[in-house]
BALOBA-1460 file (C-alpha; in Angstrom, 3 decimals):
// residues 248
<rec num="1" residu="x" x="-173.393" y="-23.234" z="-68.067"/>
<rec num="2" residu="x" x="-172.577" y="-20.128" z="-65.759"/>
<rec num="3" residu="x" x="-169.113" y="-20.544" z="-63.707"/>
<rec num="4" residu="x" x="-169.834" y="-21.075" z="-59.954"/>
<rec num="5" residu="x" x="-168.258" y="-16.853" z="-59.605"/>
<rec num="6" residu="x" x="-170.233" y="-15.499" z="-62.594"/>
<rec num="7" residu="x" x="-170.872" y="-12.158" z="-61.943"/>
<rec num="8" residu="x" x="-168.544" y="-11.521" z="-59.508"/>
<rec num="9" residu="x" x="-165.348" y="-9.149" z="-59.119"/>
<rec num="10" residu="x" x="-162.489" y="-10.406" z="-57.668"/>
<rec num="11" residu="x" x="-159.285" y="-8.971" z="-56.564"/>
<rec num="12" residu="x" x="-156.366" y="-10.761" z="-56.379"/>
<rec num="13" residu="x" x="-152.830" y="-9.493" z="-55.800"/>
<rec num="14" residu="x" x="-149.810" y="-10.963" z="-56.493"/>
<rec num="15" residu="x" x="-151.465" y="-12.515" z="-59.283"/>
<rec num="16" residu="x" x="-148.740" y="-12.115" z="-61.892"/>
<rec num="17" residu="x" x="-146.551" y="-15.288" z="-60.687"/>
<rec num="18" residu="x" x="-146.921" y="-18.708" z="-58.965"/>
<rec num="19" residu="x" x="-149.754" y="-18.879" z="-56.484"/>
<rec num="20" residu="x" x="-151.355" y="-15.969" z="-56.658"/>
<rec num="21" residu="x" x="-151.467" y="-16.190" z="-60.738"/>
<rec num="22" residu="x" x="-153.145" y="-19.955" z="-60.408"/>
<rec num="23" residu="x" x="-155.825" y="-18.425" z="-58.579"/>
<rec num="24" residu="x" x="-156.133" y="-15.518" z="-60.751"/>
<rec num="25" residu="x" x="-156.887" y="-18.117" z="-64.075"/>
<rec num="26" residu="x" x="-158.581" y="-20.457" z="-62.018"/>
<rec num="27" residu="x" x="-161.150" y="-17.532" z="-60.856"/>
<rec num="28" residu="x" x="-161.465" y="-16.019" z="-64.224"/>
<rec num="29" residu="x" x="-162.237" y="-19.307" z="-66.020"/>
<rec num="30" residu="x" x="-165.088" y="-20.043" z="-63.550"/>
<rec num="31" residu="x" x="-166.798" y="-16.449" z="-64.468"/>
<rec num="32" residu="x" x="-165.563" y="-14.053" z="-62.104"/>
<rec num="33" residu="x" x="-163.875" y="-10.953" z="-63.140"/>
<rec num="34" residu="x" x="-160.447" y="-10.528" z="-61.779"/>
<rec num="35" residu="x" x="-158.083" y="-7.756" z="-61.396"/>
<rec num="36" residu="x" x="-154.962" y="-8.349" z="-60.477"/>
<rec num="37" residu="x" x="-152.535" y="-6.026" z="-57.951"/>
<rec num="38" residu="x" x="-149.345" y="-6.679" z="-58.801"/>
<rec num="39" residu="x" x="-145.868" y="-4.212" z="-59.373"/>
<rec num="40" residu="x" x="-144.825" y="-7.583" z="-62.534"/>
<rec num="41" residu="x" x="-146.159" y="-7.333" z="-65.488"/>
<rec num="42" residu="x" x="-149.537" y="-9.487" z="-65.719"/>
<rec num="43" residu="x" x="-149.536" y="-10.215" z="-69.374"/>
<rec num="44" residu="x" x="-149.022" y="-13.785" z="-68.756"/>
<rec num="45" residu="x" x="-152.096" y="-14.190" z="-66.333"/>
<rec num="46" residu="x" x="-154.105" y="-11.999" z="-68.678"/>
<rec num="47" residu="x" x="-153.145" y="-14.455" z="-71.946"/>
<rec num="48" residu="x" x="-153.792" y="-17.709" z="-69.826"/>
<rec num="49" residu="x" x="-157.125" y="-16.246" z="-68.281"/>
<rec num="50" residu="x" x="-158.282" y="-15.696" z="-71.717"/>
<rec num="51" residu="x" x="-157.225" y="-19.308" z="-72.862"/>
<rec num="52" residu="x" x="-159.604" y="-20.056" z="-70.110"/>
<rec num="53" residu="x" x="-162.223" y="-18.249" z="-71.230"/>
<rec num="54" residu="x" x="-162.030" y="-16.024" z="-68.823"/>
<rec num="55" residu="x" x="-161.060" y="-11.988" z="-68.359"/>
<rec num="56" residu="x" x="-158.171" y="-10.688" z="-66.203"/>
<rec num="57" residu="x" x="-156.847" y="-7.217" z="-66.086"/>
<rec num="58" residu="x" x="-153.547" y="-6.350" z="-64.275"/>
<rec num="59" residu="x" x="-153.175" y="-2.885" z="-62.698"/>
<rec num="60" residu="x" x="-149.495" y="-1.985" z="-61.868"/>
<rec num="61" residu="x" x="-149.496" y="-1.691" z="-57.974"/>
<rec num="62" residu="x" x="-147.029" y="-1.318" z="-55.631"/>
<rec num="63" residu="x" x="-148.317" y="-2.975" z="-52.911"/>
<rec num="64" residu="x" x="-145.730" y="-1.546" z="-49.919"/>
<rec num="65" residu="x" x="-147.261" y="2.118" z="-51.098"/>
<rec num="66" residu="x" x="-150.246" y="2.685" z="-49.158"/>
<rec num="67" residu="x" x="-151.715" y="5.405" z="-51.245"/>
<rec num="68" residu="x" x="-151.496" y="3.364" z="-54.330"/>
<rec num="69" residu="x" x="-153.697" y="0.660" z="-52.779"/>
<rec num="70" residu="x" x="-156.497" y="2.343" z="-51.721"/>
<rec num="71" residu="x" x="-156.010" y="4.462" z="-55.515"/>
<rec num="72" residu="x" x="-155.771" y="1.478" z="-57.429"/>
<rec num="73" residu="x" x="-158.602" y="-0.408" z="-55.801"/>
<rec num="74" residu="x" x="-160.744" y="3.264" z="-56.442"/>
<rec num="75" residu="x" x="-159.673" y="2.581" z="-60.041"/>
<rec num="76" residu="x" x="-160.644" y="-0.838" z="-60.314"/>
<rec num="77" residu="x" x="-164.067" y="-0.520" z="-59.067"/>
<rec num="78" residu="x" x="-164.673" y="2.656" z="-61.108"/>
<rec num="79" residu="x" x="-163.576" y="0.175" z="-64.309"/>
<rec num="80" residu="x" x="-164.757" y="-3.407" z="-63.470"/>
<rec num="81" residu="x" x="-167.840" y="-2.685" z="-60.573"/>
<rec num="82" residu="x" x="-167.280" y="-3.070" z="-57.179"/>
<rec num="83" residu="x" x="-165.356" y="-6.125" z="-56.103"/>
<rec num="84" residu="x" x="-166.965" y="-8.432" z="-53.574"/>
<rec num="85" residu="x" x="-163.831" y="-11.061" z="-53.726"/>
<rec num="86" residu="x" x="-160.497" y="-10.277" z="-52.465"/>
<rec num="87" residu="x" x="-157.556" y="-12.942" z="-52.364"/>
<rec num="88" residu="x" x="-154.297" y="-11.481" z="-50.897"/>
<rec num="89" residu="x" x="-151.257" y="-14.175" z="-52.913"/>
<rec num="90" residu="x" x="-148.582" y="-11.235" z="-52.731"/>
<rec num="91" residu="x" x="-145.413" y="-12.253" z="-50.618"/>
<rec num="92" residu="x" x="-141.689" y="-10.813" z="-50.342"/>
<rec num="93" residu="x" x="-139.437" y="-14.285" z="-49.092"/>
<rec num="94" residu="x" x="-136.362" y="-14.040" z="-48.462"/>
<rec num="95" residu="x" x="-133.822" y="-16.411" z="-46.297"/>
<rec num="96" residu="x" x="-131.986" y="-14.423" z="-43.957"/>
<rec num="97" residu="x" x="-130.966" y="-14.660" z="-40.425"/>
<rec num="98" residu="x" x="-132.508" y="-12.118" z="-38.186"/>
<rec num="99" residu="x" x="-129.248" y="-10.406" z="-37.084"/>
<rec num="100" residu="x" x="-128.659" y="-9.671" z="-41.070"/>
<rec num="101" residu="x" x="-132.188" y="-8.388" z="-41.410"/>
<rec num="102" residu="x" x="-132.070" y="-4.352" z="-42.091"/>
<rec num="103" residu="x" x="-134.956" y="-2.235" z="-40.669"/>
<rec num="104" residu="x" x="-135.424" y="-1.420" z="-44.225"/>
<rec num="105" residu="x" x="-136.195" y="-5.050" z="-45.381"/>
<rec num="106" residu="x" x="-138.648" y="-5.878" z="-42.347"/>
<rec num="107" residu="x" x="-140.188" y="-2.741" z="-42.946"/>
<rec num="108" residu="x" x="-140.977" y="-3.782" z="-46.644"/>
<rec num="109" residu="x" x="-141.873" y="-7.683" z="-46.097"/>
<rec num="110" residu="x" x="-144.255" y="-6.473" z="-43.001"/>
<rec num="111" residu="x" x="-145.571" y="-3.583" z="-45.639"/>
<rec num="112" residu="x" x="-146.328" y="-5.970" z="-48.284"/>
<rec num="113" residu="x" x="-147.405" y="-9.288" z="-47.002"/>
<rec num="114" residu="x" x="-149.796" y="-7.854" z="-43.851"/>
<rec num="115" residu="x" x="-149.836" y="-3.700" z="-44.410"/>
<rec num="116" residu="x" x="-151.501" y="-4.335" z="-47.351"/>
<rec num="117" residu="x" x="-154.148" y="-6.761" z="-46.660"/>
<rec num="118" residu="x" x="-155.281" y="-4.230" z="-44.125"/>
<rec num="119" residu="x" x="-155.450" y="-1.588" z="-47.013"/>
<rec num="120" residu="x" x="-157.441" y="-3.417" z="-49.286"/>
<rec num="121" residu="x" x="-160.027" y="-4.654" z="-46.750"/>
<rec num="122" residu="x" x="-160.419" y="-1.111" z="-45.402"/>
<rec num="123" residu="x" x="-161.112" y="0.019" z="-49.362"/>
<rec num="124" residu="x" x="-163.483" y="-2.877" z="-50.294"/>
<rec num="125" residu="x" x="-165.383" y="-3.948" z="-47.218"/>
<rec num="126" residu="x" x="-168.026" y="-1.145" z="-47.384"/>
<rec num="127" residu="x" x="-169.270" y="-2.118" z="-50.610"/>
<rec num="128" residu="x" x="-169.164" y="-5.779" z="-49.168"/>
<rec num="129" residu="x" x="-171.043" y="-4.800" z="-46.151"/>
<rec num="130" residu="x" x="-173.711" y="-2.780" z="-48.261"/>
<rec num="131" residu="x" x="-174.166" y="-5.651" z="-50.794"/>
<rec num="132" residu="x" x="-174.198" y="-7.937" z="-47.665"/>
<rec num="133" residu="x" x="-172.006" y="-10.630" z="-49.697"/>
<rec num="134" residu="x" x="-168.141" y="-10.232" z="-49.586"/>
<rec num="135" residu="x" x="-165.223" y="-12.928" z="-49.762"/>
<rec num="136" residu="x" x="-161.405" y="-12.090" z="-48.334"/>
<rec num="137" residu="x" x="-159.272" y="-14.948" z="-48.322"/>
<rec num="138" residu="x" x="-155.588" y="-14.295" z="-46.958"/>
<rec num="139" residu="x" x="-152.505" y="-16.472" z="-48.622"/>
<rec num="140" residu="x" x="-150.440" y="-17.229" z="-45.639"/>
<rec num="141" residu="x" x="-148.030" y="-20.408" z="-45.105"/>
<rec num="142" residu="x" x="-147.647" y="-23.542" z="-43.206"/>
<rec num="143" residu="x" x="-144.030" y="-21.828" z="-42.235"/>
<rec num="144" residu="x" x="-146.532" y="-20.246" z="-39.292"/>
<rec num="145" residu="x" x="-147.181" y="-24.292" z="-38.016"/>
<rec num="146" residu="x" x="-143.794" y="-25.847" z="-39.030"/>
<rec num="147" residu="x" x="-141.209" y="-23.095" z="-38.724"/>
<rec num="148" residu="x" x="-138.428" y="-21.892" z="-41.609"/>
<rec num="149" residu="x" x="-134.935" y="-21.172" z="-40.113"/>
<rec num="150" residu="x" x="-133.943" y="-18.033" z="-41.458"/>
<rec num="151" residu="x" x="-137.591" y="-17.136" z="-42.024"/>
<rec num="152" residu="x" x="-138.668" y="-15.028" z="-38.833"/>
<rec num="153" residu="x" x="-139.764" y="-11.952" z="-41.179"/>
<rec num="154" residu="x" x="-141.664" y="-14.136" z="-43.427"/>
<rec num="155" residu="x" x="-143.184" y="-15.997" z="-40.864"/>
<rec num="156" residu="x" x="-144.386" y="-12.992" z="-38.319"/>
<rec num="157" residu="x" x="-146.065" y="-10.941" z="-41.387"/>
<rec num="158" residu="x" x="-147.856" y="-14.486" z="-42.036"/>
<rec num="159" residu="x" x="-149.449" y="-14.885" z="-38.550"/>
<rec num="160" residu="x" x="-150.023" y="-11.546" z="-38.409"/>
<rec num="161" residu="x" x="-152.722" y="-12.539" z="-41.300"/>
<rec num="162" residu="x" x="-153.985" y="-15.175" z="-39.199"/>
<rec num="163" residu="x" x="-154.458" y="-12.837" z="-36.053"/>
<rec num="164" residu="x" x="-156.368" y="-10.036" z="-38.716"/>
<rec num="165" residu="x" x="-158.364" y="-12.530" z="-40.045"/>
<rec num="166" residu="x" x="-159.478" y="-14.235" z="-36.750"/>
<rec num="167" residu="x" x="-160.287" y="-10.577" z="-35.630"/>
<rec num="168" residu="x" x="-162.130" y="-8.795" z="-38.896"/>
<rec num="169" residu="x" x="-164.464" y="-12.291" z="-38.878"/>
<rec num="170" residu="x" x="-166.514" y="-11.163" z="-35.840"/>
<rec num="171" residu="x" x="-166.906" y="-7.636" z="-37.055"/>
<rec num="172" residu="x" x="-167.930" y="-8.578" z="-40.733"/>
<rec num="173" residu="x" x="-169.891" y="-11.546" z="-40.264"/>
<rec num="174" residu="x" x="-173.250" y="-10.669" z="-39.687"/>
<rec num="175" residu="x" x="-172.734" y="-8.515" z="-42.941"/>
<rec num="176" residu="x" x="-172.705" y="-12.067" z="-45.069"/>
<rec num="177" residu="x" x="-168.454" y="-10.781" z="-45.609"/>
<rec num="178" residu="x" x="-166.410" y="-13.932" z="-44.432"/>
<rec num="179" residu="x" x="-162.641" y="-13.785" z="-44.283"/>
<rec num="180" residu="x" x="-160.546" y="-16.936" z="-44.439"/>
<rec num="181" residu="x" x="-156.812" y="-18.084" z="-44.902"/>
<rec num="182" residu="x" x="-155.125" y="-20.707" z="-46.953"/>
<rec num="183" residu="x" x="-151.802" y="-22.207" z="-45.380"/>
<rec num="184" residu="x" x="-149.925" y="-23.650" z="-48.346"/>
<rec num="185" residu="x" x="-146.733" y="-25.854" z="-47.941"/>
<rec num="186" residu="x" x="-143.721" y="-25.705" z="-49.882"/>
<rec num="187" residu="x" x="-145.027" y="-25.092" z="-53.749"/>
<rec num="188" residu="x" x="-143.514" y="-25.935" z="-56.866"/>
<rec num="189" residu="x" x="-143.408" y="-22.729" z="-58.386"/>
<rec num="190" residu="x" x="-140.728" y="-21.025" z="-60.723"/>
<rec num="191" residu="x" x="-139.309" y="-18.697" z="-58.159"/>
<rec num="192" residu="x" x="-139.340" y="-21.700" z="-55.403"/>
<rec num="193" residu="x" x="-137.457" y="-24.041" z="-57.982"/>
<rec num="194" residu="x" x="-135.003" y="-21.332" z="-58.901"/>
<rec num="195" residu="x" x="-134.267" y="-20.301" z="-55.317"/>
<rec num="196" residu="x" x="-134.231" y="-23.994" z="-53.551"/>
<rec num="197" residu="x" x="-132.594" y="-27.044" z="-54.556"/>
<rec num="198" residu="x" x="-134.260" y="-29.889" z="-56.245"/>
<rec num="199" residu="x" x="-133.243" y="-32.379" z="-53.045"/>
<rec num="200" residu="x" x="-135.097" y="-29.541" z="-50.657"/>
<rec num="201" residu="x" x="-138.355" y="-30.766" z="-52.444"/>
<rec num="202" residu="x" x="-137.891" y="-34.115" z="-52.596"/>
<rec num="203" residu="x" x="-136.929" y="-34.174" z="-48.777"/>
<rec num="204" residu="x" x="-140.232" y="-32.095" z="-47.437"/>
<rec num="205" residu="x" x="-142.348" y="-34.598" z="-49.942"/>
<rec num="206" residu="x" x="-140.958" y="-37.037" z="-47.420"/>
<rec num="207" residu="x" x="-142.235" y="-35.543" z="-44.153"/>
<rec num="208" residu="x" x="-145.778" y="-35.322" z="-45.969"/>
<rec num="209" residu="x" x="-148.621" y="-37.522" z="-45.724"/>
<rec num="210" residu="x" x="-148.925" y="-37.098" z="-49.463"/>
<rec num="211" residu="x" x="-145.672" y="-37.885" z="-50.904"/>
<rec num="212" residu="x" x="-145.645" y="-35.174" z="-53.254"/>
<rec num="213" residu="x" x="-144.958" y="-31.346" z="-54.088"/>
<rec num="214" residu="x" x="-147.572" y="-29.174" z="-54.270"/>
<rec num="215" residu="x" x="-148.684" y="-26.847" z="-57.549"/>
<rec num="216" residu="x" x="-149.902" y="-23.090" z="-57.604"/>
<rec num="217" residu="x" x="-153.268" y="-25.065" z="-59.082"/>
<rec num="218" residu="x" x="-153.358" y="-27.148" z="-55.545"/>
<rec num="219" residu="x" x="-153.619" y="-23.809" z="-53.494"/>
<rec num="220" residu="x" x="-156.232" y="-22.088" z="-56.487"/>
<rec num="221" residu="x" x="-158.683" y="-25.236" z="-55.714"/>
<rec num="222" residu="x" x="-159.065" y="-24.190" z="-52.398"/>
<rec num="223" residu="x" x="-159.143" y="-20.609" z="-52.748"/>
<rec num="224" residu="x" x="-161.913" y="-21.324" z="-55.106"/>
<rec num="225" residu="x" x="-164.063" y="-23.340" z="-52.742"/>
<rec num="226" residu="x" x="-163.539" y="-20.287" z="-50.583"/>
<rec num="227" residu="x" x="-164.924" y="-17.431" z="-52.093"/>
<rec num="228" residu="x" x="-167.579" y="-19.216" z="-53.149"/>
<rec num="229" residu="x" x="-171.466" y="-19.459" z="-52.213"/>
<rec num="230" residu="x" x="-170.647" y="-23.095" z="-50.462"/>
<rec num="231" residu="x" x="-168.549" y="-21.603" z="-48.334"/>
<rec num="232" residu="x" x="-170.462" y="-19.139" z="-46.666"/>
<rec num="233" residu="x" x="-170.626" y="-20.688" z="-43.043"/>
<rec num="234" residu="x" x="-167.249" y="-20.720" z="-42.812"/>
<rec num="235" residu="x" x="-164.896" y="-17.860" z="-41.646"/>
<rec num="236" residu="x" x="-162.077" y="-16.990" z="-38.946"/>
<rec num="237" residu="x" x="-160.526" y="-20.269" z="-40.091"/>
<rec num="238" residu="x" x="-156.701" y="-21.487" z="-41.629"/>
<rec num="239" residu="x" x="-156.983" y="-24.401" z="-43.583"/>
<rec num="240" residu="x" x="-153.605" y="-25.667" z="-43.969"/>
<rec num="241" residu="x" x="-152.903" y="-27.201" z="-47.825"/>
<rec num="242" residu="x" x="-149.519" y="-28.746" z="-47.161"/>
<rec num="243" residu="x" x="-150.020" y="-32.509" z="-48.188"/>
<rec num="244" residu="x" x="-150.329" y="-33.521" z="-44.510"/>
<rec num="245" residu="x" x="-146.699" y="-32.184" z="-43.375"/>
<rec num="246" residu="x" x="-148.258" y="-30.137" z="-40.476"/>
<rec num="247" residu="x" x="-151.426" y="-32.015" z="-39.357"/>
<rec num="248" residu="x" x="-152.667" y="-29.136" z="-37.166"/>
């Protein structure tokens, strides 16, 4: 039985890590060819994708470099075909207060987390538009409904992805290209649980309707739904995977 993305290539940066690498695995094993943009190394997606049974390739991007985006996406649809599936997962976080913040730093968290995202979409939607199928679906956070003291960089370049998405909708749409974002909530991944402590997760379970973390494979569940076929009425829209915390 064919994977519910056979045939399809997919793009998905940040894909090395946490988030962006469940999405990667869970993409591959359901038959869609992924590439992931990433400046780590993605030999760990790659092995796990092909546990799957499924194929990833990583191509070393830096993803606050415009000119390597829009080269790296030429390479990977002269390699893999054309990709008709983008999922932006790549994210500088920090905490800092905004008076410590150095033009430098909110230069490179605006570069990678919204800069880019406008890159990639200006590379890949033509072939989208022509094929009159395309899927973008924007990783932002529930930070944008909730707030995060110390957060204010994070947080703008996220609704900034809200604000492109809402816009590029009606301009892609009657092309059959929908664009989407997921709003995860705090995430159990391996930089999260090195950088927070373990009483930070246990207290946000609390102020969720589901009294639990949430796992990189939570977020790649929806993602999935979202590039897919069954989700093709649907676009312009934030659905917000945070166990209930923010209710919007």
């Amino acid at each position: 039985m064919q994977g519910r993305h056979h045939g399809r290539i997919a793009i998905v940066t940040g894909g090395s890590a946490g988030i962006g690498q469940a999405i990667a695995v869970r993409l591959a094993a359901e038959g869609a060819v992924v590439a992931v943009l990433d400046v780590a190394d993605g030999a760990s997606t790659v092995a796990q994708a092909r546990d799957a049974g499924g194929t990833v390739h990583w191509f070393r991007c830096d993803l606050s470099d415009a000119g390597q985006i829009r080269a790296t996406a030429q390479s990977v649809g002269v390699r893999l075909g054309a990709p008709t599936i983008l999922v932006h997962a790549a994210a500088v976080q920090f905490v800092k207060p905004i008076e410590a913040i150095s033009a430098g730093e909110w230069r490179t968290v605006q570069a990678v987390n919204q800069d880019s995202a406008f890159h990639l979409a200006q590379a890949l939607l033509p072939a989208m538009r022509a094929g009159h199928w395309g899927r973008i679906v924007l990783i932002v956070s529930s930070t944008f409904f909730v707030g995060g003291v110390g957060m204010t960089h994070y947080v703008t370049s996220k609704g900034a992805l809200i604000g492109f998405a809402h816009g590029l909708a009606g301009e892609v749409g009657a092309d059959g290209v929908t664009i989407n974002c997921v709003a995860p909530g705090l995430t159990r991944t391996a930089k999260a649980e090195t950088d927070l402590p373990a009483e930070f997760f246990a207290r946000i379970a609390e102020t969720q309707s589901i009294k639990r973390n949430g796992t990189p494979a939570d977020q790649a569940g929806v993602v999935s739904f979202l590039v897919s076929d069954d989700a093709g009425f649907m676009t312009g829209q934030t659905l917000v995977a945070d166990g209930g915390q923010a209710r919007t």
